[in-house]
N, C-alpha and C positions, 0 to 999 in steps of 0.2 A: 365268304367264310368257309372255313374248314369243316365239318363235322363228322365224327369219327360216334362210331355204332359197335357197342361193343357184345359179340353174339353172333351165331350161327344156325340157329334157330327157324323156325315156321314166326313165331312172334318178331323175331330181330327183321326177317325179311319185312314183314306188312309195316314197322315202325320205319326201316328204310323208303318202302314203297309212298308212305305216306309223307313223309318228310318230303320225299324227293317230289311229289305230286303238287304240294305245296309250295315249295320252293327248289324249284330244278336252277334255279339259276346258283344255288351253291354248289360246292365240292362232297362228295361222300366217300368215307370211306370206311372199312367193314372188317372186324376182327373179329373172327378167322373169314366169315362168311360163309355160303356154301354154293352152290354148281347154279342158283337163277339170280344171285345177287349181281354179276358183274354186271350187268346191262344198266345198274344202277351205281353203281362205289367201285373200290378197288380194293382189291383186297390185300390186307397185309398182313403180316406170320407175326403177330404177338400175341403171348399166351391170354387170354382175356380176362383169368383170376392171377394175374401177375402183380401187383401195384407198381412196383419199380419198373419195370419194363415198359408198364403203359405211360407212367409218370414221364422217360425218358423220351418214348415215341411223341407223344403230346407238345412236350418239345421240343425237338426237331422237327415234326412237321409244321407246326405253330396252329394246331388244333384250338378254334374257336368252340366250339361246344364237343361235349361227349354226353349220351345217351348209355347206359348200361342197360344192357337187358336182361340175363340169367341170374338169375339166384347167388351163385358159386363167387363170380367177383364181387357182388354187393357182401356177402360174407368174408369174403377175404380181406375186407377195406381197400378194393376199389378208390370208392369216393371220398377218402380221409386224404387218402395219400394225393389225389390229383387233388381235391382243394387246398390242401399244405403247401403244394407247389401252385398255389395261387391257379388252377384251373376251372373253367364251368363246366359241370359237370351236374349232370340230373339222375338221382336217385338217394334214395338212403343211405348213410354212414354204417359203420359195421356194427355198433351199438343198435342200430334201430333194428338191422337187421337182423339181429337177433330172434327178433317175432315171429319169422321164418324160418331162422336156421335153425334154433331148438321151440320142439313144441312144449318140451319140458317150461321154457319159459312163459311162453304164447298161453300155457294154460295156468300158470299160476299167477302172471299179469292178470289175467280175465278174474278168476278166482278172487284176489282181493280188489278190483274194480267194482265185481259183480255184474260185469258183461256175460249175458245168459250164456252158457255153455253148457258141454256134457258132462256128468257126473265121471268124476275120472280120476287116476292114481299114477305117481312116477314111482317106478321101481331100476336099481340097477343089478338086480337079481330074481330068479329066472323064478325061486321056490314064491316067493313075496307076490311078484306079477301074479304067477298061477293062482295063490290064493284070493286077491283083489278079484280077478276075474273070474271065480269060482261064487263070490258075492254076487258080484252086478247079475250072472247068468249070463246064457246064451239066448240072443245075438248079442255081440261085442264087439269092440275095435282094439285091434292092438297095433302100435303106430310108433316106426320109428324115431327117435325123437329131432336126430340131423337130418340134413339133407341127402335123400334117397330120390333126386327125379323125378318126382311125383308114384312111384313105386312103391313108400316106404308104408303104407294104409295096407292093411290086413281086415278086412270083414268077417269075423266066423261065425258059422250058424251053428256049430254046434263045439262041444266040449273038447270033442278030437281036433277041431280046425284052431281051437286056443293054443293047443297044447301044439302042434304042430308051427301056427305063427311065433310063440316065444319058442320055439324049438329054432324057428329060422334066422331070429335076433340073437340069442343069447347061446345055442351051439354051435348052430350052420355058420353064421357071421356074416349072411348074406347081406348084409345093408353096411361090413364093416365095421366104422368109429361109429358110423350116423346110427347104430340101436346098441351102444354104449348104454343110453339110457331110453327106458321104452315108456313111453306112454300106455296104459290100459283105459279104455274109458267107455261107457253105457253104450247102446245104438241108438242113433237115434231115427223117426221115422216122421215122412213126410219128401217136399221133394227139393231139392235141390239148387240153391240160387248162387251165382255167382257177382261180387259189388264190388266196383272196384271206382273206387274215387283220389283224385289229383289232391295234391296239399302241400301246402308252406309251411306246414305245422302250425298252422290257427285255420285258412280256411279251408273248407272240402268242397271239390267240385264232380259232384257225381256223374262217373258216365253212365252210360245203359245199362242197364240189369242184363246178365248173358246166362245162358244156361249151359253149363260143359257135359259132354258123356266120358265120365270116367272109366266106368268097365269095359272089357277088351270085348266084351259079342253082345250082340241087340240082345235088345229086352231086361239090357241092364244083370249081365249074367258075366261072368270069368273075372277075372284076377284085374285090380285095378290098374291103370296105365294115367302116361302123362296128360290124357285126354284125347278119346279118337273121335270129336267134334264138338262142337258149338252152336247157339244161333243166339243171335240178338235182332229189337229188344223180347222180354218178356211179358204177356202181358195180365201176368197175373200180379204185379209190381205196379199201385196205383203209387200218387202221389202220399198218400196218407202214408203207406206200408215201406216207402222210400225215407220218412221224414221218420220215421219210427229207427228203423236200421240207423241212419246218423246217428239221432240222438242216445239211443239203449248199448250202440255197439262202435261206432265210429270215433266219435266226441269224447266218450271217458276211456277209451285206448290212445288216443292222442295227450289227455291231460294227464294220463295215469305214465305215461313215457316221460312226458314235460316234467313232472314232479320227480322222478330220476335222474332229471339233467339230461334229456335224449329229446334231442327237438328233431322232427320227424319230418324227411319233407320228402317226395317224388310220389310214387302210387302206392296206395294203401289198399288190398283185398283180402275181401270177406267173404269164404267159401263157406255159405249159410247151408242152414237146413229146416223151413217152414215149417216148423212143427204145429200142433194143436195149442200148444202154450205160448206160439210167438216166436221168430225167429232166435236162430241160438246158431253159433258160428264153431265152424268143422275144423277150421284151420284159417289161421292169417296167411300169406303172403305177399311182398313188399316190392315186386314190379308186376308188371302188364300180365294177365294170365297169358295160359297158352294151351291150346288155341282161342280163348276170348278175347283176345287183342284180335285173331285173324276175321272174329265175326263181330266184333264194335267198329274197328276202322275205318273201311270200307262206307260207314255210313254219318261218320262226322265228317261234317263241312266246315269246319272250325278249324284255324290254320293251329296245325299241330305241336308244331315248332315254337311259338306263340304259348300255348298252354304248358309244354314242358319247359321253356325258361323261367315263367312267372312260378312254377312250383319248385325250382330249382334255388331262392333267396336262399344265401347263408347269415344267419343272423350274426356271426362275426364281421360281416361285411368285407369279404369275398367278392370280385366281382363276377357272379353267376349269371347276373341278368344286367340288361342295357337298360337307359331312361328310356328308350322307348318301348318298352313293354309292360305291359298295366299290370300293377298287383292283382293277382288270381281272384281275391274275390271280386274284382269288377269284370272277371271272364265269364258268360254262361254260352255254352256252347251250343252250339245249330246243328240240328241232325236231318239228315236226308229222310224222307217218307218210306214205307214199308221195311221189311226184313231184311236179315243177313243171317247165311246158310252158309258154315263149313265145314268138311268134310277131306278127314284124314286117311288119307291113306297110308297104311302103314307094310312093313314089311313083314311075311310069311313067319311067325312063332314069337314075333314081339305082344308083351313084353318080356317074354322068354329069349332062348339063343332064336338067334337068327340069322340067315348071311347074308352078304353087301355083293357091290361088285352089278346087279343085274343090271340092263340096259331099259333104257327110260325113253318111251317117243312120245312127244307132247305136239299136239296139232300146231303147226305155224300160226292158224287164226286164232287158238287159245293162248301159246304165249308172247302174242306180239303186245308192245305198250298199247295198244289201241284197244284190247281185249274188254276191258273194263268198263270204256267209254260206250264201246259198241253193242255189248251181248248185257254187259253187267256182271262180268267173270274176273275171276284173277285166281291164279295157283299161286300159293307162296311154297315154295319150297323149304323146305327144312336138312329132311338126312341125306344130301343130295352131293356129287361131285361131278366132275369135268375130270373125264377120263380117255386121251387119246381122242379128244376132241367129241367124245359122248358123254351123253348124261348118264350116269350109272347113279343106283343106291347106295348111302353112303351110314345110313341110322337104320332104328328102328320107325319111327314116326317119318314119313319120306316126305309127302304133300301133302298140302293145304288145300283143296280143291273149292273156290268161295263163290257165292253167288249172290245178289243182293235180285229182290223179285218186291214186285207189289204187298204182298202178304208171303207167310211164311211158304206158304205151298207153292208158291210160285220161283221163290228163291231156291228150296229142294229141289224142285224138278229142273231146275238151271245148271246144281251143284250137282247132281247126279248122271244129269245127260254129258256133262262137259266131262267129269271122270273115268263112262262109259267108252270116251275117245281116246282116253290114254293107254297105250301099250305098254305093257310090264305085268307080266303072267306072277311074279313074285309077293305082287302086291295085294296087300285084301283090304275092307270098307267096314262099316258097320251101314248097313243101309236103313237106318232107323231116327238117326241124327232129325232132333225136332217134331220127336213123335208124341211129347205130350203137349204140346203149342199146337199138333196139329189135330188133337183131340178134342181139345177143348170146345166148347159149344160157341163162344163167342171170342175172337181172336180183334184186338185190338192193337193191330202190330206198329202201327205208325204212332211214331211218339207225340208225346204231348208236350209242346216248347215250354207250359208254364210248371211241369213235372220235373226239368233238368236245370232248374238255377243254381249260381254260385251261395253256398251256405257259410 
C-alpha cells in the first residue's frame, strides 16, 4: 500500500518514522517533507493545504491511505475534498477543524457546553478588547483568534504588555487575517498539560499525558513559540485525573460538535491548565501536537497505522478503513516502560527573524536507522533541507533531538548528550526541557497499562 504523509514538520517526521517502523514493508511518501525524511518516503512537490492538488496526486499515484498532519490543510478541507473523491484519509473535516482554526469558536463551544475554561471575550476591535482587559486585570492572555503557528498567544504581565499585544493584532497585523478577531481572556495559573486522544467520534482512546515547553528561554521566560520541547508520560496524570479530563472536557466537546452535525474523527487535543479548581483547557487542537507527537511515539508499541485507520471511520461509509481493522474502541494501546525526552533545537532569534541556509553535521552513529534500536535516540528533523548534498537549516524549529531512558533523568541526559554532538553554531536549546518531572519528589514515569484503555 501506498501512503502519503502530508507535512514537513518535527511531528510529520516521527508519524512517518513510526509508520515506517511498523510497517516498512509499505511505500511512503511525503508532502513537501524535509532534509532527514528521504531515508524513509519520497518526497513530492504538492502544496499540502491544496485539496485539489492532493485530490489529483492521490490519484494518480493510487494512494492507499493519507495521514494529514499540520493544521493549515485540515483547515483548508484537506479531508472533505480527498474523501468526496472516495479517499482514506485520517483526520478531521474542515468543520471540525474549526476548534483549532478559530479560538473564537473553540471558546464559545466550551462556553455553552460548560467545558471549564478561561473567563474570556471576542472582540473585532482594538478599543472593546482594551476595555474587556482592563476588567479581567493584569496578568492576561490576548490570543489570536486564527492560525498563527503556535505564535498567536500573548501573555502580559502588565497593562503596557496588553496594550502593546492588541497593538500587534489589531495595528501591527502581525498575525494578518488570523487576529481579524482576538480573543482576550483571564490567566490562568497552575501547570501545564498536554491530552491528546484518538476518536471515531463516539470513542476516545487516550494516549500519554505530555507536557510541551512553550516559552522561547528556560525557566519558562520569552515570547511563546511552537514548542521548544516535550517529554512524556507525566506523572502527575493518575488514572482518576485522566478519567476526569474525558469526561468534563473530552466527551461534551465531542457531543456538543455532534449536535451541530460535525462528527469528529482523527486526534482530538487539550492544551490544559491544572488549576486549584480542576483542570480548564487553554486551547483545542485537532492533530498530533508538536513536539508531543515527537515525545509520545517513540514509546508506543501499538502498531500505529492500525490506530490511525480505526479513527479514521466515515460515518457516510467511505471506505477509510478495511474489515480487518478493529473498531477503535476495541484498541488499547501498549506502551514501552520509562520516559521520553525531546528537545528542539531551534535556530538563532526564532520565534523572531531568523536566517537559514547554516550547515548541519549530525554523527553517522546518531542518524543511522539503528540509532534508536541501539542508544534509544532518534533526531526528527523538522526546518531542515538537502542542499548541495548538505544538510543546511531550513525553519525556525530545526530538530527534534529525542531520547527515551528508564525514568525521565535518564532520557535527558541521553537527549542532551546526543545534541551536544551536533554541529551548528546557529543553533540554540532550552536546556531545561523536563524540569518539573524532574522536580518532583516522586516520579512515576512508566505507565500504567490499566490507566490507558479504550473509552
Amino acid at each position: 500500500m501506498k501512503i502519503l504523509i502530508v507535512g514537513g514538520g518535527g511531528r510529520e517526521h516521527a508519524l512517518l518514522w513510526k509508520l515506517h517502523r511498523d510497517h516498512p514493508e509499505h511505500e511512503y511518501l511525503i508532502a513537501p517533507g524535509n532534509g532527514g525524511t528521504a531515508s524513509l518516503a519520497r518526497a513530492v512537490d504538492v502544496p499540502p493545504a491544496d485539496p485539489a492538488a492532493l485530490v489529483r496526486f492521490a490519484g494518480a499515484e493510487g494512494i492507499g491511505f493519507t495521514v494529514i498532519g499540520p493544521e493549515a490543510p485540515l483547515a483548508a478541507g484537506v479531508v472533505d475534498a480527498l474523501r468526496a473523491a472516495g479517499h482514506a484519509v485520517y483526520g478531521p473535516t474542515r468543520a471540525a477543524a474549526q476548534l483549532e482554526a478559530s479560538k473564537a469558536f473553540a471558546k464559545r463551544l466550551m462556553y455553552e457546553t460548560g467545558v471549564p475554561t478561561a473567563r474570556f471575550g471576542v472582540f473585532r476591535d482594538r478599543p472593546a478588547a482594551a476595555a474587556f482587559a482592563a476588567e479581567l486585570g493584569a496578568p492576561c492572555v490576548v490570543k489570536a483568534s486564527g492560525l498563527a503557528a503556535g505564535k498567536g498567544v500573548l501573555v502580559c504581565e502588565t497593562s503596557a504588555e496588553v496594550a502593546d499585544a492588541l497593538a500587534v493584532c489589531f495595528d501591527r497585523r502581525e498575525f494578518g487575517a488570523a487576529g481579524d478577531e482576538v480573543v482576550v481572556e483571564e490567566f490562568l495559573d497552575g501547570e501545564e498539560l498536554s491530552m491528546i486522544a484518538l476518536t471515531d467520534g463516539e470513542a476516545l482512546v487516550p494516549l500519554l499525558p505530555s507536557q510541551d515547553h512553550k516559552r522561547a528561554l528556560e525557566g519558562d521566560r520569552g515570547p511563546n513559540t511552537g514548542g521548544m520541547g516535550a517529554y512524556a508520560p507525566v506523572s502527575v496524570v493518575d488514572d482518576a485525573l485522566q478519567e476526569r479530563i474525558l469526561d468534563e472536557i473530552f466527551r461534551p466537546t465531542l457531543a456538543s460538535l455532534a449536535a451541530d452535525g460535525i462528527h469528529f474523527t482523527g486526534t482530538l487535543y487539550a492544551g490544559l491548565m491544572l488549576t486549584e479548581d480542576g483542570p480548564k483547557v487553554l486551547e483545542w487542537n485537532v492533530r498530533f501536537g508538536d513536539p508531543e507527537a515527537q515525545a509520545i511515539l517513540p514509546l508506543l508499541e501499538s502498531d500505529l497505522l492500525e490506530l490511525l485507520r480505526a479513527a479514521s471511520a466515515d460515518p457516510g461509509g467511505a471506505l477509510t478503513t478495511s474489515d480487518c481493522v478493529p473498531p477503535l474502541s476495541y484498541i488499547e494501546p501498549a506502551w514501552g516502560p520509562g520516559a521520553c525526552v525531546t528537545v528542539v533545537a531551534a535556530s538563532e532569534g526564532y520565534p523572531g527573524d531568523y536566517a537559514t541556509g547554516a550547515p548541519i553535521k549530525i554523527p553517522d552513529d546518531l542518524a543511522g536507522a539503528d540509532a534508536f534500536d541501539r542508544e534509544g535516540v532518534v533526531i526528527f528533523q523538522a526546518g531542515t533541507r538537502r542542499e548541495d548534498g548538505r544538510l543546511v537549516t531550513a525553519g525556525g524549529r530545526v530538530l527534534n533531538v529525542t531520547a527515551v531512558g528508564k525514568e525521565i533523568d535518564d532520557a535527558r541526559a541521553k537527549a542532551y548528550a546526543a545534541l551536544g554532538r551536533i554541529e551548528c553554531p546557529s543553533l540554540r536549546a532550552r536546556y531545561d526541557i523536563g524540569w518539573l518531572e524532574v522536580a518532583r519528589p516522586f516520579k512515576a514515569t512508566a505507565p500504567n497499562p490499566e490507566g490507558n484503555s479504550s473509552a
